[in-house]
Every structure is written in structure tokens, then in C-alpha cells.
C-alpha positions as CSV (number, residue, x, y, z in Angstrom):
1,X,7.5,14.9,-10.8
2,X,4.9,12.9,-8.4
3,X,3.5,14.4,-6.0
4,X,3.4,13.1,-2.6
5,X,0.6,11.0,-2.9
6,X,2.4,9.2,-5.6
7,X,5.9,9.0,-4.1
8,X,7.4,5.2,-3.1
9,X,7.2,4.8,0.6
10,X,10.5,4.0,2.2
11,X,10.7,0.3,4.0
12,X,12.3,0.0,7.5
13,X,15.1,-2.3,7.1
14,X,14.6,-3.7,10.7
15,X,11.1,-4.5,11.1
16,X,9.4,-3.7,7.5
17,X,7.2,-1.2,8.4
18,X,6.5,1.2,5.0
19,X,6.4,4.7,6.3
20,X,6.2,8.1,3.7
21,X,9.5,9.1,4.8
22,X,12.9,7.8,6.4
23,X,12.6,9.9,9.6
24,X,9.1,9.2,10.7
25,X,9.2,7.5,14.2
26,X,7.5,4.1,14.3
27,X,7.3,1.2,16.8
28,X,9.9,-0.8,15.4
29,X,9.5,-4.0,16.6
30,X,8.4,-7.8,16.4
31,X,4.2,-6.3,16.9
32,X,1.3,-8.4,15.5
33,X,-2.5,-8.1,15.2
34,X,-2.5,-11.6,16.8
35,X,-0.3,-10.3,19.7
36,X,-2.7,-7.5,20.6
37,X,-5.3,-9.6,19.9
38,X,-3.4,-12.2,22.4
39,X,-5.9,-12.9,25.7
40,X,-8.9,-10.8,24.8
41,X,-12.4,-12.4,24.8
42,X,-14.3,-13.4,21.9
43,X,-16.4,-10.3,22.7
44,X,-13.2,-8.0,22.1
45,X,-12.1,-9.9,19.1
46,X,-15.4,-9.5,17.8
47,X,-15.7,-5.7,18.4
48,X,-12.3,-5.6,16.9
49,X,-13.2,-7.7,13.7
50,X,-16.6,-5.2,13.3
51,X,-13.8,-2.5,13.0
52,X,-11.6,-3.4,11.0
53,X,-15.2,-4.9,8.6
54,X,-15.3,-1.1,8.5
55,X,-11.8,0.3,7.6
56,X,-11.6,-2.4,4.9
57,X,-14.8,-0.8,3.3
58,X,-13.4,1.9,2.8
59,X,-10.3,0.9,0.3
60,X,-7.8,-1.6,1.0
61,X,-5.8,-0.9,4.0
62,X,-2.4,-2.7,6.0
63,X,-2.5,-3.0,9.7
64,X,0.2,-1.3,11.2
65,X,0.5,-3.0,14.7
66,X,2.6,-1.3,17.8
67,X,3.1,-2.3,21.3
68,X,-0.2,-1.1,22.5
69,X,-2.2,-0.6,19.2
70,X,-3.0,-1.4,16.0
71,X,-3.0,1.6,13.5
72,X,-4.4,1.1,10.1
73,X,-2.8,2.7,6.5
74,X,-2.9,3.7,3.3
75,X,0.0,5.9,3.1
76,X,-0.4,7.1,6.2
77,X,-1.7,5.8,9.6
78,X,-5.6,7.1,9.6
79,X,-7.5,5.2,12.2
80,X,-6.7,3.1,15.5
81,X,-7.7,0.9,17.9
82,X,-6.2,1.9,20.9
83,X,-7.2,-0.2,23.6
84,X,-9.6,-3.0,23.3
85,X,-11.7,-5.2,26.3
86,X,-14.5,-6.4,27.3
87,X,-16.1,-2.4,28.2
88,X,-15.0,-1.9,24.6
89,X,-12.9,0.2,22.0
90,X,-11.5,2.5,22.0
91,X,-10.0,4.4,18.8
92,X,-9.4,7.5,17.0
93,X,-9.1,8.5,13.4
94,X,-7.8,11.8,12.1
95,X,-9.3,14.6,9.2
96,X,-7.8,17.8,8.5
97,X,-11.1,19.5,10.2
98,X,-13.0,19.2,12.9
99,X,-16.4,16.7,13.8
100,X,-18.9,17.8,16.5
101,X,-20.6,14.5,17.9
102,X,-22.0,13.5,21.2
103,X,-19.7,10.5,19.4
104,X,-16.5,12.3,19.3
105,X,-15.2,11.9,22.9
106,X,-12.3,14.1,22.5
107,X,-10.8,16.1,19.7
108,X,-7.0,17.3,19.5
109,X,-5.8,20.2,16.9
110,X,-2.2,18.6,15.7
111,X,-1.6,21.9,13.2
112,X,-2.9,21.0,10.5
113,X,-5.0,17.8,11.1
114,X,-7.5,16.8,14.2
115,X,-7.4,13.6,16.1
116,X,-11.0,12.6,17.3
117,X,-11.1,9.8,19.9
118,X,-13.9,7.9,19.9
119,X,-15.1,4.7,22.5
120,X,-17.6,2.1,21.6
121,X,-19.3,-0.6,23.6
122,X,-21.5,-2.4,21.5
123,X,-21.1,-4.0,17.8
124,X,-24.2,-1.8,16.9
125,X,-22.4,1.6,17.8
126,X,-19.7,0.2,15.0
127,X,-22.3,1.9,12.6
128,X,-22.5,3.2,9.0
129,X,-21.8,6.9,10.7
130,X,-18.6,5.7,11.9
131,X,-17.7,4.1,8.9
132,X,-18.7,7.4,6.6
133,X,-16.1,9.2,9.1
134,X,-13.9,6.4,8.7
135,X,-13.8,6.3,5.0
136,X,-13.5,9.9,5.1
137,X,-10.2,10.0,7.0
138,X,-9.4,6.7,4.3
139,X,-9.5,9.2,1.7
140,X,-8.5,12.7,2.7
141,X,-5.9,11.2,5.4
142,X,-5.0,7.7,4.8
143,X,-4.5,8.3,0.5
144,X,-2.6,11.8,1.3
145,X,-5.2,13.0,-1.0
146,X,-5.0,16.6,1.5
């Protein structure tokens, strides 16, 4: 029997999204990368391209767009960009324990995995240490390898 890790994810018939099971709540809807790109500066694009440079380093990934983000996947939805401008990014990831940073703006216990939210400004705080964190949740998260 395969374990979970293995199993076929189930397709939404209306909007194609793959999910791991039939009741998991997505944004069904008509969402794009381009449309949350849609009227941000060549500065956000750019912070937004460094980001996903990253995620994609770490294995290969789909963008999983929603009204107001874009979540990235293996299996499951790992890492985010939240909200995206000209201050910045602004994103979380998730691990099943907890980073301490100066980094790490906030972090949220959602039994049995934590959610650490994290805000950059510049391309050069989209940095091998965020990318290490970001493959991390890639692997442990994103695989369903925990």
C-alpha cells in the first residue's frame, strides 16, 4: 500500500488545482501568477522572480496562485508570497518545528506544523539562509516526507 507521500493527488474538476485530498479547501478560481503579478513594478516582479529562483532550487515545484497570493507545492502548499510591492515581500513557509531568527517575523503553532512569516526588502535579503529554510520546508513539508 503507498503511503501518503506516494498517493495520486485528487484534481479539482472546476479549476484544476491538484490537492492531497478531496476536501481540502482551496481558492477555486480563474487565479494566475500573471494576475498577481498584474500592476506591480519591475522592482516587485523582480523581488518576486529572486523568490521563486529560490523555491525552484530546491526541487521542482507548481505555483499554486489564489486571489491574494501565490502558494508554491510539491504535494502540499510549503511556501508563499503573500503580498508583494514596492516595500517588499512578504511570505511564509511552514516546518514541523520551530526557527528562532531576528528573520522570522512571526511564528504560528498549527498542531503539528509552524508557519514562520517572514518580510524582505531587498534582492540581497533573498539569501542562501532563506533558501536552506526554504528547501527545508521543500523537503520535510512540501514532499510529505514528515
Amino acid at each position: 500500500m503507498p503511503g501518503r507521500a506516494h498517493a495520486p493527488l485528487w484534481t479539482c474538476p472546476k479549476c484544476g488545482a491538484r490537492l492531497i485530498s478531496r476536501s481540502l479547501w482551496h481558492a477555486c478560481g480563474p487565479y494566475t501568477v500573471e494576475g498577481f503579478l498584474d500592476g506591480k513594478s519591475p522592482m516587485a516582479r523582480a523581488l518576486f522572480q529572486r523568490f521563486v529562483e529560490l523555491v525552484e532550487s530546491c526541487g521542482p515545484v507548481t505555483a499554486a496562485p489564489a486571489k491574494t497570493r501565490v502558494a508554491f507545492m510539491v504535494r502540499v502548499r510549503f511556501a508563499s508570497v503573500n503580498a508583494l510591492s514596492d516595500r517588499g515581500l512578504r511570505g511564509h513557509f511552514v516546518l514541523p518545528y520551530s526557527i528562532q531568527s531576528p528573520r522570522i517575523k512571526k511564528v504560528e503553532h498549527l498542531q503539528p506544523w509552524y508557519v514562520h512569516s517572514f518580510s524582505v526588502s531587498h534582492h540581497e535579503e533573498l539569501d542562501e539562509e532563506l533558501r536552506q529554510w526554504l528547501c527545508a520546508a521543500y523537503h520535510l513539508m512540501g514532499t510529505q516526507e514528515f
